[in-house]
ZADOVO-266888 format. One record per residue: y, x, z of N, C-alpha, C in turn. Coordinates in steps of 0.02 Angstrom, whole numbers, plus 50000, padded with zeros to 5 digits. Layout:
BEGIN
YXZYXZYXZ ...
END
This chain:
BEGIN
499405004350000500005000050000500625004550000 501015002449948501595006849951502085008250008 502515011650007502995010550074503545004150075 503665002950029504254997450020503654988950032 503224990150016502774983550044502634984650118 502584990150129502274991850215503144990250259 503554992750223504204988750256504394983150283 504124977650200504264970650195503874967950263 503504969950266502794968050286503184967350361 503234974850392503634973050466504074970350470 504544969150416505304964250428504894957050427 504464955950395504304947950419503874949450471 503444952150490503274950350551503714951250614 504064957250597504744953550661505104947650663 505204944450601505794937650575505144932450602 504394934050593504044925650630504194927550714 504024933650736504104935150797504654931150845 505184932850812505804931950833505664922150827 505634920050773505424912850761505164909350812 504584914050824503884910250883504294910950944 504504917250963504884917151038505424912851042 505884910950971506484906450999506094899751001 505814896850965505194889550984505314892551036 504814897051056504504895151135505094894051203 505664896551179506124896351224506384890751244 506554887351162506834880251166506274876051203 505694876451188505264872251206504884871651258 505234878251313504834879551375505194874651414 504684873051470504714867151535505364869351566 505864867351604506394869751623506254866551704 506444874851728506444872851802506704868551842 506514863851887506754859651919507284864551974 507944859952005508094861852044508054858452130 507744864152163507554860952240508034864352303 507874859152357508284862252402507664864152464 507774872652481507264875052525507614876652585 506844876452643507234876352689506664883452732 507014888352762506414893752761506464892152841 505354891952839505234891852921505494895152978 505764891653038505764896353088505394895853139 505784897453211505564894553269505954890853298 505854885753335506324883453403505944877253454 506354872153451506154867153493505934862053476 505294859353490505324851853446505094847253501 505254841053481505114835253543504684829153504 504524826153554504134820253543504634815653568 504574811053513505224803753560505124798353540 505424794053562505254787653533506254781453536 506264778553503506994776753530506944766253515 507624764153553507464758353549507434757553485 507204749853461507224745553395507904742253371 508094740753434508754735853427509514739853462 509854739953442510524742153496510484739553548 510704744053614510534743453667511154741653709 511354740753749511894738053798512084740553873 512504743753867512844744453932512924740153981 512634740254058512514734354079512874738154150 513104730454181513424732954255512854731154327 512644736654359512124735354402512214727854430 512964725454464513134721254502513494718454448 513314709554413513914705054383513694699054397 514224694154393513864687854433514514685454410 514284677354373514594673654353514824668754395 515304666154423515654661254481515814654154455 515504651454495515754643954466515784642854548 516174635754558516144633454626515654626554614 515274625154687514704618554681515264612954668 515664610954679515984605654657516514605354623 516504601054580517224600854529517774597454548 518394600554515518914596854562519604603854520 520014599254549520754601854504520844608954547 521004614254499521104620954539521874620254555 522004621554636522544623454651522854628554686 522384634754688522444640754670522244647454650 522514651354596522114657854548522324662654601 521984665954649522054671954704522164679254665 521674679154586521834683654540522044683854487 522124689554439522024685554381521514691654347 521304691454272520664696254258521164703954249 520644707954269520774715154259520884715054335 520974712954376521214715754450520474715954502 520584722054517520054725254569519974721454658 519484718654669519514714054715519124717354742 519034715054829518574717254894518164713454907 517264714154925517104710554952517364706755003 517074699854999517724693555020518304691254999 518424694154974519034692054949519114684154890 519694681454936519944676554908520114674754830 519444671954770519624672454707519954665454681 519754659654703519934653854683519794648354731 520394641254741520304637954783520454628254741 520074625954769520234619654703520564614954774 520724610054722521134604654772520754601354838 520594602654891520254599454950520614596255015 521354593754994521674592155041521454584255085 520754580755063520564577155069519634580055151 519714583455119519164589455177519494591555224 520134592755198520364596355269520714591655313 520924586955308520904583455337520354577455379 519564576855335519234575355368518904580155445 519144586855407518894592355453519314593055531 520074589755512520544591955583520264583055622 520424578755570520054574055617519074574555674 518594576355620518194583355666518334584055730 518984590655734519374592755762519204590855849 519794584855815519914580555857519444575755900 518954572955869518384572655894517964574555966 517824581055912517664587855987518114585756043 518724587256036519014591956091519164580656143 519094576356086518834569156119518394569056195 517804571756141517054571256167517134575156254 517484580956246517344587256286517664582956340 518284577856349518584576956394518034568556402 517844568156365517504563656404516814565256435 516504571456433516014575256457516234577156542 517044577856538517364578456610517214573656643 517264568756621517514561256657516714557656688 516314559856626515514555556643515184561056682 515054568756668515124571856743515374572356800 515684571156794516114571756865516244562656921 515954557656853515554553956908514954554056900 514594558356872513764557656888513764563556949 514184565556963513924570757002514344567057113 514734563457085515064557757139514454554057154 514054550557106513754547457117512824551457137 512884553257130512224559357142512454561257243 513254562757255513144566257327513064557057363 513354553757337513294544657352512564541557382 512294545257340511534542957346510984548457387 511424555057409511334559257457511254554757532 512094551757527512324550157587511684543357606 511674539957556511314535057575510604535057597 510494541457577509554542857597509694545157662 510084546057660510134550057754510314545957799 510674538857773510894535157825510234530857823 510034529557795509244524957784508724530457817 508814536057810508304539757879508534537857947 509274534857957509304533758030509414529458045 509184523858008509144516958004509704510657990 510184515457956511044510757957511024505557892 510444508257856510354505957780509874505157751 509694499557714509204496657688508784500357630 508114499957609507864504957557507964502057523 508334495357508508544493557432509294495657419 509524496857497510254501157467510114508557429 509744512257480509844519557462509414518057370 509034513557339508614513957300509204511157228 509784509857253510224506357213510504515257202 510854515557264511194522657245511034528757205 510234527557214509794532457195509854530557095 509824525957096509774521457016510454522856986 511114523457025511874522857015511744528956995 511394534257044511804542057028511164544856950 510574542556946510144544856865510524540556807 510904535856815511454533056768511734537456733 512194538556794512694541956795512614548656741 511984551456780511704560356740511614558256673 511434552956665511444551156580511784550156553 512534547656587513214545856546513294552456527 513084557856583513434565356568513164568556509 512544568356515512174571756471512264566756367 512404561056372512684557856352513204559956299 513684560256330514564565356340514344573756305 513864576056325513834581056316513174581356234 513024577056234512754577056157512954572856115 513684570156151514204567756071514704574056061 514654578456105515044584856106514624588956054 514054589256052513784593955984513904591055920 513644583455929513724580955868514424580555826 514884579755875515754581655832515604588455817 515464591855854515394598955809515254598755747 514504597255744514144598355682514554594755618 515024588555652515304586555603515894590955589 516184594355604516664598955605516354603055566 515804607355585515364611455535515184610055451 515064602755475514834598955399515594598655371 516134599555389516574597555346516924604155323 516804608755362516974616455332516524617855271 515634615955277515444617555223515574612655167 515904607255174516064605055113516574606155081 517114610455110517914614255111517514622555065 517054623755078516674627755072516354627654984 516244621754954516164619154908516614618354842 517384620954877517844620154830518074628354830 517924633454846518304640654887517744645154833 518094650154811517424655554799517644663654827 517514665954855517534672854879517064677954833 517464683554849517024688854777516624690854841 515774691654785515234693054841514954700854857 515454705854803515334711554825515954713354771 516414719554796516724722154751516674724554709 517394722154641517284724254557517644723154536 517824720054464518234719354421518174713254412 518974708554387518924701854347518954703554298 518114700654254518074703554185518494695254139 518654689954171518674683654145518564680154189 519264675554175519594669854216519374663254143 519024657054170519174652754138519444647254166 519934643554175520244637754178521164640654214 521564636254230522304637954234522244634754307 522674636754355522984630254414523244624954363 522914619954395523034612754400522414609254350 522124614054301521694611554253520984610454317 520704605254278519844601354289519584606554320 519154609354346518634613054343517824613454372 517624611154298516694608054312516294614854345 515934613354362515154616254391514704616654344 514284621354353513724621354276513034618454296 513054611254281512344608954305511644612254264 511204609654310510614613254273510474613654197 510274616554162510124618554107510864618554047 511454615354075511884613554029512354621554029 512414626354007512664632153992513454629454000 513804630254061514524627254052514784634654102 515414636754039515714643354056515894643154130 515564648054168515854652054244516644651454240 516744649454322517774651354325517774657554317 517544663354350517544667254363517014673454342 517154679254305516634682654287516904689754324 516264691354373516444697854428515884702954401 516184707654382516014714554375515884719454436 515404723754456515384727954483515334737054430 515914737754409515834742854339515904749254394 515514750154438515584757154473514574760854471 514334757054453513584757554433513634753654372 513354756854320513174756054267512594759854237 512044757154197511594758154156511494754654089 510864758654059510874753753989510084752153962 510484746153925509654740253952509534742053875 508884743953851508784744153769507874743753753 508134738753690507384735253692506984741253652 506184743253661505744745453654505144743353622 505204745953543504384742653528503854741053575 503534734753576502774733553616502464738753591 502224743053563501914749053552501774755053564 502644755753587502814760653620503064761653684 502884754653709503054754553803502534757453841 501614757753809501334761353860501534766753866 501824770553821501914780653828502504780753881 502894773753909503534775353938503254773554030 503654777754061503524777554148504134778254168 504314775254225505134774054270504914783054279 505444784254269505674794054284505694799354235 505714795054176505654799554117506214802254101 506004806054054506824808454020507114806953967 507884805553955508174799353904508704803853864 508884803653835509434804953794509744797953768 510454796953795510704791753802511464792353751 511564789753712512254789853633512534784753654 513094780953625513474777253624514024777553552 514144769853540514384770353464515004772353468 515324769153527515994771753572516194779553571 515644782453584515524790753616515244795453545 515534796153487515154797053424514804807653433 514354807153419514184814153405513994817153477 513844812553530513784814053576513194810953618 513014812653679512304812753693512294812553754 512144807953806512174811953883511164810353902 511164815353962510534815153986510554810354039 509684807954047509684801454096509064801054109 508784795754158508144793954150508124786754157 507274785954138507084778554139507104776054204 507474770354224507374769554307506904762154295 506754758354260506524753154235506114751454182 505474748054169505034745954124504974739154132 505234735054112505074729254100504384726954087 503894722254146503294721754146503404715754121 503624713454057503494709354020503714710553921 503454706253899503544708853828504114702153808 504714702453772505094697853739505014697953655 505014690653655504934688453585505524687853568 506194689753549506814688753543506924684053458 506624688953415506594686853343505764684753331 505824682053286505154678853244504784687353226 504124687253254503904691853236504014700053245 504774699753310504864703753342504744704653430 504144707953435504294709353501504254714853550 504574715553595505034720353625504854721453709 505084726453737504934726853816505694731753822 505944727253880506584732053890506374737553942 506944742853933506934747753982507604748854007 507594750254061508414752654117508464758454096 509084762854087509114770554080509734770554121 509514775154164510444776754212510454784954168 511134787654196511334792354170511294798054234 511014805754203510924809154273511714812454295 512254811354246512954812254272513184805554240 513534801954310513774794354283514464796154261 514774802254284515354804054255515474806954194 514874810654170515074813754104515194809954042 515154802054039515414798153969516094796853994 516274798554051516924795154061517034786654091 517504783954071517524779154079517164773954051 516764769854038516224766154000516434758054030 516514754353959516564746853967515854744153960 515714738054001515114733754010515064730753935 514334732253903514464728653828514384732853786 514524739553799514674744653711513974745053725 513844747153636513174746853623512904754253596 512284756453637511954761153671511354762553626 511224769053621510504768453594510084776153632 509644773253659509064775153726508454779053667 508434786153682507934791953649507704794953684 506904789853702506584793053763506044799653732 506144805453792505874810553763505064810453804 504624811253771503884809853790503684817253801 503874822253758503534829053762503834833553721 503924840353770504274845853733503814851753729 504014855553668503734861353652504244866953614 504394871453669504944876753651504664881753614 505304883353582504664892353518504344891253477 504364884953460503474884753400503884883853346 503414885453306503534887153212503434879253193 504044878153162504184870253146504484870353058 504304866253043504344862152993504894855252988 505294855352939505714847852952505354845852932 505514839352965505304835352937505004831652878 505854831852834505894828152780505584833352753 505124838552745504744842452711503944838552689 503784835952745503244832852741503054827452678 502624828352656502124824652624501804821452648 501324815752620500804811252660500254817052679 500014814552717499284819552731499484825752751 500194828052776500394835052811500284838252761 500524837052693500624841252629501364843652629 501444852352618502084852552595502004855852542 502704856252503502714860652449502984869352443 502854875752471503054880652482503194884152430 503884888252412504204890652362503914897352363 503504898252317503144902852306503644911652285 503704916352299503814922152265503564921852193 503304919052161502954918452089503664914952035 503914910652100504454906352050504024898952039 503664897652084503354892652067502984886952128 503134880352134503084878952199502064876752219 501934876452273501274876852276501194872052333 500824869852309500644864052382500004866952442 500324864952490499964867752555499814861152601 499234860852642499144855752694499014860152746 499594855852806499714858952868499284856152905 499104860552976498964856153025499444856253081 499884850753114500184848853136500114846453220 500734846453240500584844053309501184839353334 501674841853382502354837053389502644833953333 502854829953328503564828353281503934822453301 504554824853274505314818753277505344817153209 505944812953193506364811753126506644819153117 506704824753146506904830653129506534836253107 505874838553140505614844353139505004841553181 504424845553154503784845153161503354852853172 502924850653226502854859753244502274860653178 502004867453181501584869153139501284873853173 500574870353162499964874253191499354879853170 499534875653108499164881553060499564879352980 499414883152941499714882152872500214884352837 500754888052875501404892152852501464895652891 501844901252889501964908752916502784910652930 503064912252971503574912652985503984915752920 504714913452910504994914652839504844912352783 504334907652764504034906452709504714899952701 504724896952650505254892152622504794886452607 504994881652625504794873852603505254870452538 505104864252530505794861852477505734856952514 506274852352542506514847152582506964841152522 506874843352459507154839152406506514833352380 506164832552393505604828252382505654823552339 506214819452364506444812552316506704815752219 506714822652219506874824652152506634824452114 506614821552047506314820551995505984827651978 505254829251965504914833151943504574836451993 504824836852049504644843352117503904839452124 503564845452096502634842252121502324852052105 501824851952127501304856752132501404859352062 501634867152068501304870652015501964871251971 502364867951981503144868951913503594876551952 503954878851890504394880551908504734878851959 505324882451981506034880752015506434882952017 507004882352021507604886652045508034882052108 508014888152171508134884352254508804882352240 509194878352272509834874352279510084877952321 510564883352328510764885252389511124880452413 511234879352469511804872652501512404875152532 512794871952515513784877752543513684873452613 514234875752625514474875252693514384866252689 514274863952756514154856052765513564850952743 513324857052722512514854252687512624849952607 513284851552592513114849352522512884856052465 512764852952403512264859952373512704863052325 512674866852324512894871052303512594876052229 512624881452200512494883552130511914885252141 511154883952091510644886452088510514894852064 510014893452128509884901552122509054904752126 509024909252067508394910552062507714909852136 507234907952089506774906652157506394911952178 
END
């Protein structure tokens, strides 16, 4: 073969060369881009948290109504003001009691002077019938006299005794008419706050008979103890015991967290919704001061911690696959699927027991179109704030 054919010859086989490699370029699989997250160590917990928003509750509140209705004629407070046990909150119109009560009164102090009058001749008549047994021992007097005198003076002890049990009975009526003065009055039964006043001086004010839900005058706060009441899957109430440990948020309190424990398990289960049901739990706080000031009502959410394990080689979460599959970013440039065996986990991080090696990289992008066993990649680095940032070789 000449030289000018042995030429041709290598210029086309370089020109298909070049051909076949640009095909293959255009037509190669193009790497997905993922976001990795490389193993470490630290802390992981076991927890469980309520279902529903939970509620700030005041140890001591108690809704006030008075037993009888009747026109209020006077507001002792008004809401927001800090009251003392006993203290005078509301008084309705009873000028009709108190006056049965001074008549009472009067009564008594009746009775007592006539308790003077029927003693003091049963006791005339008692030395009367002395005299007469003694004069009938010496014969001056007949045994139907001394037997008269004798009859005059046990009369008599009965008028007294008499006198002296219409003297209790005005009492009791005196008593009975305080507790019906008693009926219109409400005193605060331990000190707190007026969270809510309902009715004005001079307006109606009903009583809440049985079953009929009719608004309290008075709504008393004790906001110096506070906890928070938050409902708990039926599922997850056996793992819970009064003394546990809580991690306690508030929507009020954002980005923030205080520690607490369970002081309460509700030994019953509530059906609240169709097909929802629930067991509440109490959580106090182990510093009642560190949220600060806290209103009765804001809504709480209770993250009871079941079990900790410090140092261990963890996995996020959102790494996981069904079946403790993850996907690990291979040095090859290529991602590979691994099944862990596992132990703790949260919504955050999951320990790892066997299956990855400290430093190795996961991809935590899962939901991305293409990320499966065996493709290419190129990792997502993420900028500052966890958004992502320019891809970079894997």
């Amino acid at each position: 073969m000449s030289p000018v054919l042995i030429r041709r010859f290598a210029w086309l086989s370089i020109v298909v060369l070049l051909l076949a490699g640009g095909g293959w370029w255009l037509t190669r699989p193009k790497p997905v881009v993922v976001v990795v997250k490389e193993i470490g160590r630290g802390t992981v917990e076991s927890t469980i948290a309520n279902t529903r928003a939970g509620t700030v509750e005041a140890c001591q509140r108690t809704r006030l109504s008075t037993i009888s209705g009747g026109r209020i004629e006077r507001l002792a407070v008004k809401e927001g003001d800090r009251v003392q046990q006993g203290q005078l909150l509301l008084k309705l119109w009873n000028d009709d009691q108190q006056a049965q009560s001074a008549l009472a009164v009067t009564q008594v102090a009746t009775a007592r002077q006539r308790v003077r009058e029927a003693c003091t001749v049963a006791a005339n008549a008692g030395r009367e019938a002395e005299r007469q047994a003694a004069l009938r021992d010496k014969g001056f007097v007949s045994a139907a006299r001394e037997e008269a005198a004798r009859s005059e003076a046990e009369a008599r002890r009965a008028g007294c005794d008499a006198a002296r049990a219409e003297v209790a009975q005005a009492q009791s009526r005196v008593n009975a008419t305080r507790v019906e003065q008693g009926r219109t009055v409400l005193y605060a039964p331990f000190a707190g706050t007026i969270a809510k006043i309902v009715g004005e001086v001079g307006e109606y004010s009903t009583p809440s008979p049985p079953g009929v839900p009719t608004p309290p005058a008075i709504d008393l706060i004790d906001d110096s103890c506070l906890y928070v009441k938050a409902p708990m899957d039926e599922v997850d109430a056996p793992k819970i015991a009064s003394g546990a440990a809580v991690r306690i948020s508030l929507d009020a309190l954002p980005k923030q967290s205080f520690a607490g424990k369970v002081r309460r398990v509700a030994p019953y289960v509530s059906a609240v919704e169709k097909q929802a049901r629930t067991v509440d739990i109490e959580a106090t706080f182990d510093d009642p001061a560190a949220p600060g000031r806290l209103l009765v009502g804001y809504s709480a959410d209770v993250e009871v911690i079941l079990a900790v394990r410090a140092s261990v080689l963890r996995v996020p979460t959102s790494a996981l696959l069904e079946g403790g599959r993850v996907l690990v970013a291979g040095d090859d440039g290529l991602l590979h699927e691994r099944t862990l065996r596992t132990g703790l986990a949260n919504w955050e991080y999951t320990e790892v027991l066997e299956g990855l090696q400290l430093g190795e990289r996961v991809v935590t992008s899962l939901e991305r179109a293409g990320v499966k066993d065996g493709v290419h990649f190129l990792a997502d680095a993420p900028a500052v704030g966890g958004a992502g940032g320019k891809p970079r070789p894997g």
